[in-house]
RODOVO-598580 format. One record per atom (N, C-alpha, C): z, y, x; residue in three letters. Coordinates in pm, whole numbers, plus 50000, padded with zeros to 5 digits. Layout:
ZYXALA...
! end
This chain:
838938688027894UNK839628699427951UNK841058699927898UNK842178706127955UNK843068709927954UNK843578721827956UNK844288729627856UNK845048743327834UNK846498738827888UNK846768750427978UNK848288749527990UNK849268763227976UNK849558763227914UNK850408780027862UNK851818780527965UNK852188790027981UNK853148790928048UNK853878804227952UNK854808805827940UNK855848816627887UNK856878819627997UNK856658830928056UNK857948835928119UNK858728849328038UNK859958845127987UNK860708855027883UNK860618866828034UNK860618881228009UNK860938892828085UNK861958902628058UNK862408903328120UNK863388923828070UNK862428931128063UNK862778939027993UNK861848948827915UNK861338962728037UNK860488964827959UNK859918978428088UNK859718978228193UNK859228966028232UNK858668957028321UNK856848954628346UNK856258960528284UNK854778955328240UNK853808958828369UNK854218974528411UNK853688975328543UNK853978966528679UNK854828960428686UNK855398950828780UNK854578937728789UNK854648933228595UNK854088918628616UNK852828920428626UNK852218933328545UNK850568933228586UNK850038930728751UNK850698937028871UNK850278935228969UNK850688924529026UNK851958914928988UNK851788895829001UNK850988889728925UNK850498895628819UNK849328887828754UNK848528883028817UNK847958899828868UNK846948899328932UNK846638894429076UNK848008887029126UNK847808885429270UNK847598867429194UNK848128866129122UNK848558845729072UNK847008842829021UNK846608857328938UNK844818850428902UNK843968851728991UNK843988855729121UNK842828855029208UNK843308835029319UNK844628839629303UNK845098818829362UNK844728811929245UNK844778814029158UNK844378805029056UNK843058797628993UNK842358807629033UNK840748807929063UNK840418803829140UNK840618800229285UNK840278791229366UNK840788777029420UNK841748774329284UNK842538763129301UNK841328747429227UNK841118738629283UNK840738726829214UNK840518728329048UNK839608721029023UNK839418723728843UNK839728733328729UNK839458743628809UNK840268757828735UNK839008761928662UNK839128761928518UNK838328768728435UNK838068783228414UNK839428787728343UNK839488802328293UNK841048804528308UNK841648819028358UNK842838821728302UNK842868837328231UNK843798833428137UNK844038847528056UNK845438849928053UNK845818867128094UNK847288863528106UNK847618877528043UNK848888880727992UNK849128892927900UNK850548892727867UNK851138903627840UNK852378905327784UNK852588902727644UNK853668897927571UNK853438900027410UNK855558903527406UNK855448915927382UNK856698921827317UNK857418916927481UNK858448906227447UNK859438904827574UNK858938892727694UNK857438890027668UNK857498876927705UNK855628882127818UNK855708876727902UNK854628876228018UNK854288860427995UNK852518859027952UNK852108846827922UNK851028843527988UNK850308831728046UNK849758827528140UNK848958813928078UNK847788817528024UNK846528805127965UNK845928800128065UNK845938788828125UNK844828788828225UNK844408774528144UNK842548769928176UNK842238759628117UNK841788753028266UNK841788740628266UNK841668729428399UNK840388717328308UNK839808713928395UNK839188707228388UNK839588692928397UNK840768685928442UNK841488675728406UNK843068678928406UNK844018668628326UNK845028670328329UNK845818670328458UNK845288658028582UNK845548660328675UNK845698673828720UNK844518681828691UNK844358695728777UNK845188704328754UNK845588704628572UNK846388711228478UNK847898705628594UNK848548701328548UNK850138696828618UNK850218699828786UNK848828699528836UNK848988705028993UNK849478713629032UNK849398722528901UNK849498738728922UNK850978745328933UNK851958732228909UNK853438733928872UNK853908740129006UNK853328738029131UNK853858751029256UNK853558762629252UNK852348763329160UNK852268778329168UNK853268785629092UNK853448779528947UNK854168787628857UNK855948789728959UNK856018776829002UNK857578778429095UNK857018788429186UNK856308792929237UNK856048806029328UNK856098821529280UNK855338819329130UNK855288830629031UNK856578833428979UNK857478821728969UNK858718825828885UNK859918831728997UNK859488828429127UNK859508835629269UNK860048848129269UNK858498849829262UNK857778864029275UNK858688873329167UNK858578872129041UNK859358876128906UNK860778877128898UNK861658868328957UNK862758866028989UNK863608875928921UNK863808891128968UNK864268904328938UNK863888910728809UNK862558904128755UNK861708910828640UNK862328894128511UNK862608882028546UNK862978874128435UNK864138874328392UNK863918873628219UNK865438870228123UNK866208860928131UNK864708849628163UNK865168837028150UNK864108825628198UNK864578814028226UNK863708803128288UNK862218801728165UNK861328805728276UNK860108797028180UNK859898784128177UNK858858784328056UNK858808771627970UNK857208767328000UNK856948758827998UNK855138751628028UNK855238739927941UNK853608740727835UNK853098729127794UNK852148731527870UNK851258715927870UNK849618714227907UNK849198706227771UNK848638706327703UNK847738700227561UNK846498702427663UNK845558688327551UNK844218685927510UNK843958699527501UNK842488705527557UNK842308716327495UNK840868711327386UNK840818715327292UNK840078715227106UNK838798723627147UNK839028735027178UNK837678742027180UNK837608754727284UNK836538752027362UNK836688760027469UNK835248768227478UNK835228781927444UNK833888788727436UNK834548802227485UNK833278803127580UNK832728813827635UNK831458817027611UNK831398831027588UNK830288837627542UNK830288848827541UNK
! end
């Protein structure tokens, strides 16, 4: 499996905005090819986006969506986001 994080920096006082693009990017995201899990959340200035893929292929596919999300955000970003994909180490649900 594969983790791929995404960081999009935000302007501030923004949280109600990105919650309802969250929530439109995790229901496409969920029905995309090898899609495991996504977890997505604000931390201080920054809107963050975990999703785990079942191959790396599947992981790097996903690079139109985030160009759609950073779209969508356009008015709500500081600044260009950033994406790794890593090995993912340990993956539990329970």
């Amino acid at each position: 499996m594969y983790t791929r994080r995404t960081t999009f920096p935000m302007k501030p006082n923004n949280e109600d905005q990105v919650a309802a693009i969250a929530n439109k990017y995790q229901n496409l995201l969920h029905d995309l090819p090898g899609h495991v899990g996504t977890v997505m959340f604000v931390d201080g200035d920054n809107f963050m986006s975990i999703t785990t893929w079942d191959t790396q292929e599947h992981a790097e596919a996903v690079g139109a969506t985030r160009d759609d999300a950073q779209r969508d955000l356009a008015d709500l970003l500081a600044g260009a986001p950033s994406t790794t994909i890593v090995e993912t180490v340990v993956h539990d649900v329970g």
